[in-house]
C-alpha positions in Angstrom: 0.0 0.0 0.0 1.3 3.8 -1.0 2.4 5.9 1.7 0.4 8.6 2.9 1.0 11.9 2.0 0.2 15.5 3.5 1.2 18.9 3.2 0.4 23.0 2.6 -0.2 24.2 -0.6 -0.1 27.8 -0.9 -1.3 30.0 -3.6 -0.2 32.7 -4.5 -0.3 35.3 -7.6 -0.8 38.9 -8.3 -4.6 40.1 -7.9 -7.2 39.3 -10.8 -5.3 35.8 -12.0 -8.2 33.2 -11.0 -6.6 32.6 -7.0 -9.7 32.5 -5.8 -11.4 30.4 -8.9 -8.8 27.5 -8.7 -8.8 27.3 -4.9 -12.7 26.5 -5.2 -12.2 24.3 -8.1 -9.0 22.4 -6.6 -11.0 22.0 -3.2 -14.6 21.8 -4.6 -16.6 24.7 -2.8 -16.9 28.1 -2.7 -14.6 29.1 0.0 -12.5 32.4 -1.4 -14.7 36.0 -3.2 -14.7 35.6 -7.0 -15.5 38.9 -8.4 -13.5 40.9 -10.8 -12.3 43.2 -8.9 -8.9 43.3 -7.9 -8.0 42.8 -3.6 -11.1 40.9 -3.3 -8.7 38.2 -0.6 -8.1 39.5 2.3 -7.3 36.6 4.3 -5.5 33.7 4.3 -8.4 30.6 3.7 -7.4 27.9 4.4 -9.7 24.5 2.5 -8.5 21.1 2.9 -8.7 18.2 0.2 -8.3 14.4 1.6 -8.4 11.5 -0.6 -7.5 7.6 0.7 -3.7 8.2 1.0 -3.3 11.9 0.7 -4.3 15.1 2.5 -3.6 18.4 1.0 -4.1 21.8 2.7 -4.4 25.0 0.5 -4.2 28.2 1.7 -5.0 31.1 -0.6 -3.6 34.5 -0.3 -4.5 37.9 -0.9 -3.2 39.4 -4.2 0.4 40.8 -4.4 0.1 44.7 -4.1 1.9 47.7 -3.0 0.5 48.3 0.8 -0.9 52.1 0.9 -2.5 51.4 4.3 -2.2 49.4 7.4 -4.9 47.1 6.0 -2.5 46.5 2.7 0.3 45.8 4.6 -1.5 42.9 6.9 -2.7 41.4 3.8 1.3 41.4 2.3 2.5 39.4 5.8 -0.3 36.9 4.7 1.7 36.7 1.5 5.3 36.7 2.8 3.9 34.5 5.2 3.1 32.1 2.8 6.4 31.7 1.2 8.2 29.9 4.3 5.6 27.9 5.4 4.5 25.8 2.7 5.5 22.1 1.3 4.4 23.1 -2.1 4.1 26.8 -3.4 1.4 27.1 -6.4 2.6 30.6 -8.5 -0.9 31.5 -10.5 -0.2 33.1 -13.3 -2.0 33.8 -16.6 -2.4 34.5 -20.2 -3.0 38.3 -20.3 -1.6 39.6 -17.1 1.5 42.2 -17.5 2.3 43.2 -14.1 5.7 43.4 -12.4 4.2 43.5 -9.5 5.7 39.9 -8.0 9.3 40.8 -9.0 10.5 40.7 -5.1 8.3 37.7 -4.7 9.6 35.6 -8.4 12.8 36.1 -6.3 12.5 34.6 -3.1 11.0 32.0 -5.2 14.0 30.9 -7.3 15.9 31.8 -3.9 14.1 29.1 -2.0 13.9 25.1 -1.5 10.2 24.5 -1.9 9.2 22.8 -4.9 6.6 25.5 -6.8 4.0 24.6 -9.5 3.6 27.8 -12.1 -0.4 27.9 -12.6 -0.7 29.4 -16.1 -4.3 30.3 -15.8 -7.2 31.2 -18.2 -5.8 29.5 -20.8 -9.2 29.4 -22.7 -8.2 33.2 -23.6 -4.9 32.3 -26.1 -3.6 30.6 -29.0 -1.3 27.4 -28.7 1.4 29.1 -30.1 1.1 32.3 -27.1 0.5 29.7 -24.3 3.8 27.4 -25.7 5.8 30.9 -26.1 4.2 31.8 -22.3 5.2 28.6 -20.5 8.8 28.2 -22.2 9.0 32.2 -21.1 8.2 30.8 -17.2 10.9 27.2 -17.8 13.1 30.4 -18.4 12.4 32.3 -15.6 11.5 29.3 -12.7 14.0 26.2 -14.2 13.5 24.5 -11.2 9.4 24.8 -11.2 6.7 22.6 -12.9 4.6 24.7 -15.2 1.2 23.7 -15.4 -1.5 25.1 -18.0 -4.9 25.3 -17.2 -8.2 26.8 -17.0 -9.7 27.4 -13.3 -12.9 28.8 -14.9 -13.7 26.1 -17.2 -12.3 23.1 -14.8 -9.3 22.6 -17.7 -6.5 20.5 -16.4 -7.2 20.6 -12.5 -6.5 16.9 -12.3 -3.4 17.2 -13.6 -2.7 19.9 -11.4 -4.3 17.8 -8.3 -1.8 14.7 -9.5 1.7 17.4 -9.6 0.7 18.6 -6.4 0.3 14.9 -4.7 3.6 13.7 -6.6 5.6 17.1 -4.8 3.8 16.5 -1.0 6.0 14.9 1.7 5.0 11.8 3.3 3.4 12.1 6.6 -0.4 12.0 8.2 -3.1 13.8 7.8 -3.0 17.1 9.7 -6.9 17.7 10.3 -9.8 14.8 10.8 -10.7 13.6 6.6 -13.8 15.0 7.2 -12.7 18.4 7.7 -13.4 20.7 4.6 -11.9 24.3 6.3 -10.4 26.1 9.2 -12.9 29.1 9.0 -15.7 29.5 10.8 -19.1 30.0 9.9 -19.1 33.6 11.6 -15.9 34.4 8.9 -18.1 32.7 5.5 -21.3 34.7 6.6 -18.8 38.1 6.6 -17.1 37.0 3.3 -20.3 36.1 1.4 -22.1 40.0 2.7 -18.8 41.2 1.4 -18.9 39.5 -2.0 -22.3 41.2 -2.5 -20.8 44.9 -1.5 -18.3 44.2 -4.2 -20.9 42.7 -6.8 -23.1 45.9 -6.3 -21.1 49.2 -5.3 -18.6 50.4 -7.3 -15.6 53.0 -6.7 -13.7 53.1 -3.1 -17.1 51.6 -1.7 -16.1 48.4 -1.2 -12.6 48.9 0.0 -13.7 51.2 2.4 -15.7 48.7 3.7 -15.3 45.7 6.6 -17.9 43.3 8.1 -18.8 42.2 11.5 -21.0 39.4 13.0 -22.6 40.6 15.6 -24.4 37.3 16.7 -24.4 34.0 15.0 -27.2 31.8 16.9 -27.4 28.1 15.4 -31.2 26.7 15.8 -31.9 23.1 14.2 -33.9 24.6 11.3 -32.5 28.1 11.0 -29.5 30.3 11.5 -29.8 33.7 12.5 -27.5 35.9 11.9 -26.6 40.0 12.7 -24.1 41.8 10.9 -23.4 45.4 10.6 -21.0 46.7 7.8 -18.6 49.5 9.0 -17.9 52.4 6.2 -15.0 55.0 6.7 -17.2 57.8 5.9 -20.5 59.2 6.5 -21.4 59.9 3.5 -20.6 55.8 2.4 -23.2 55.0 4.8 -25.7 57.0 2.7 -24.6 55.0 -0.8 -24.7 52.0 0.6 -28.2 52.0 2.7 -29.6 53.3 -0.1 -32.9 55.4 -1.0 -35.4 53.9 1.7 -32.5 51.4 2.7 -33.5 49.6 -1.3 -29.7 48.9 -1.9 -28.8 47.0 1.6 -32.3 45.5 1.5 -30.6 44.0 -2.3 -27.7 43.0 -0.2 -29.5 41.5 2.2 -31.4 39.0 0.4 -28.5 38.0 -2.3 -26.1 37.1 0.7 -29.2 35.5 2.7 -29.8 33.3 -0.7 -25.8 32.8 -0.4 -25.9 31.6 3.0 -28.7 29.4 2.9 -27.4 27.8 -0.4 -23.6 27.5 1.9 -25.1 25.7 4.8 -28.3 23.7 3.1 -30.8 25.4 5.8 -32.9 28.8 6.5 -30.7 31.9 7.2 -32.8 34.5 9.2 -30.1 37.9 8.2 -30.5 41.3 9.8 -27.8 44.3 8.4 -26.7 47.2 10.2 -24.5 50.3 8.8 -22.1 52.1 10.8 -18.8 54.5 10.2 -15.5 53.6 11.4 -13.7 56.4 10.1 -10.1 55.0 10.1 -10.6 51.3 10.3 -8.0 50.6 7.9 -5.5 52.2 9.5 -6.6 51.8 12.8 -4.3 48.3 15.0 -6.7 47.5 16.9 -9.6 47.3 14.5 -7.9 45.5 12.4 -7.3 43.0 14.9 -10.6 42.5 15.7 -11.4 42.5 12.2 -9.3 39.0 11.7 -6.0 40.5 10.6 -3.8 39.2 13.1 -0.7 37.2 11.9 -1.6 33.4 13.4 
């Protein structure tokens, strides 16, 4: 019988590649945002895949960025973070990106011992001919990496990915119960998912400016009910995102309810609140209690 193998995966990449798409596809559930727009990880999440003689545990990562803020630079340690403490390091790339944004990172990269996978994602958007001149372009840059072509959106090539990353994980046991899907709580998917729907339906600063906290989360056999207030740096935020007669949270409302119940197979009972927080992003000890505390 084959040993068993276990080990972190970490992804990471610059912001807008398809992180977020490939972590659901490799683990099989919608645990990271997927919207367009760019910083939409803010977190580490963490979703674990077990098979018969294999566990594997991804993280995903915020996208590489320039910190401006306090917020910004919390989500880089998540980043840096990830660089030293994985068994396998998964680089997503893709077809149209043109940033030089993960120079320092491409760096430590050929600088370091763990074995990295280059993700070349979305590759439903190119020719042969660009992808073969793309991935000969990353042999050049990573010699030492496997690079891996495939489409996150359309499910191309994942099990070829899921075989690389198996072949590259250290023998050992499993690290969590094979049951065990994530490290999140339910408080932290009910935040993310009101956040996905500030993102979907605000546009400008609105969403950046914005945080979420759970108030209560009270588990009842056929229902969860949850309160949640969404904290704004500025007054006048509070105004856009209420809406006239509170229309545009009531829209947020029921899309994240619909969300939830569809994330936990049972009623959701959701209740939103507004409030400013005028410097929240700057602001230690918010952030804190916002999540963003190294581990």
């Amino acid at each position: 019988m084959a040993a068993h193998k276990s080990g972190f995966v970490n992804i990471i990449g610059n912001p807008n590649v398809g992180k977020s798409t490939l972590m659901n596809q490799l683990v099989g559930e919608k645990l990271s945002i997927i919207t367009s727009k760019a910083q939409t990880t803010r977190h580490r999440i963490m979703g674990v895949v077990s098979g018969e003689d294999f566990q594997i545990v991804y993280s995903d990562t915020p996208g590489i960025l320039k910190p401006n803020y306090k917020l910004q630079e919390k989500m880089m340690k998540f980043v840096t973070g990830a660089l030293t403490d994985a068994d396998v390091i998964l680089f997503v790339t893709d077809t149209v990106e043109e940033s030089d944004r993960a120079a320092e990172i491409l760096e430590r990269l050929k600088k370091s011992s763990i074995p990295v996978i280059v993700v070349v994602n979305k590759v439903d958007l190119t020719t042969p001919e660009k992808l073969e001149a793309l991935v000969e372009r990353w042999h050049a840059e990573l010699p030492e990496a496997q690079i891996v072509p495939a489409s996150a959106k359309e499910g191309f090539n994942i099990e070829a990915l899921i075989r690389a990353i198996v072949e590259l994980l250290p023998e050992g046991p499993a690290y969590y119960p094979k049951d065990t899907l994530t490290d999140k709580t339910l408080r932290f998917f009910a935040s993310e998912i009101i956040r996905e729907k500030i993102l979907r339906f605000y546009d400008k600063e609105i969403p950046y400016s914005c945080e979420i906290a759970i108030d209560t989360y009270k588990e009842e056999p056929t229902i969860d009910r949850i309160a949640a207030t969404i904290y704004v740096s500025r007054d006048s935020q509070k105004g856009i995102v209420i809406g006239h007669k509170g229309e545009r949270l009531k829209r947020v409302g029921q899309a994240a309810r619909q969300d939830m119940e569809a994330f936990l197979g049972k009623k959701v009972f959701l209740q939103l609140f507004v409030k400013v927080n005028d410097d929240w992003r700057n602001n230690e000890r918010e952030l804190r209690r916002f999540g963003y505390e190294l581990e």
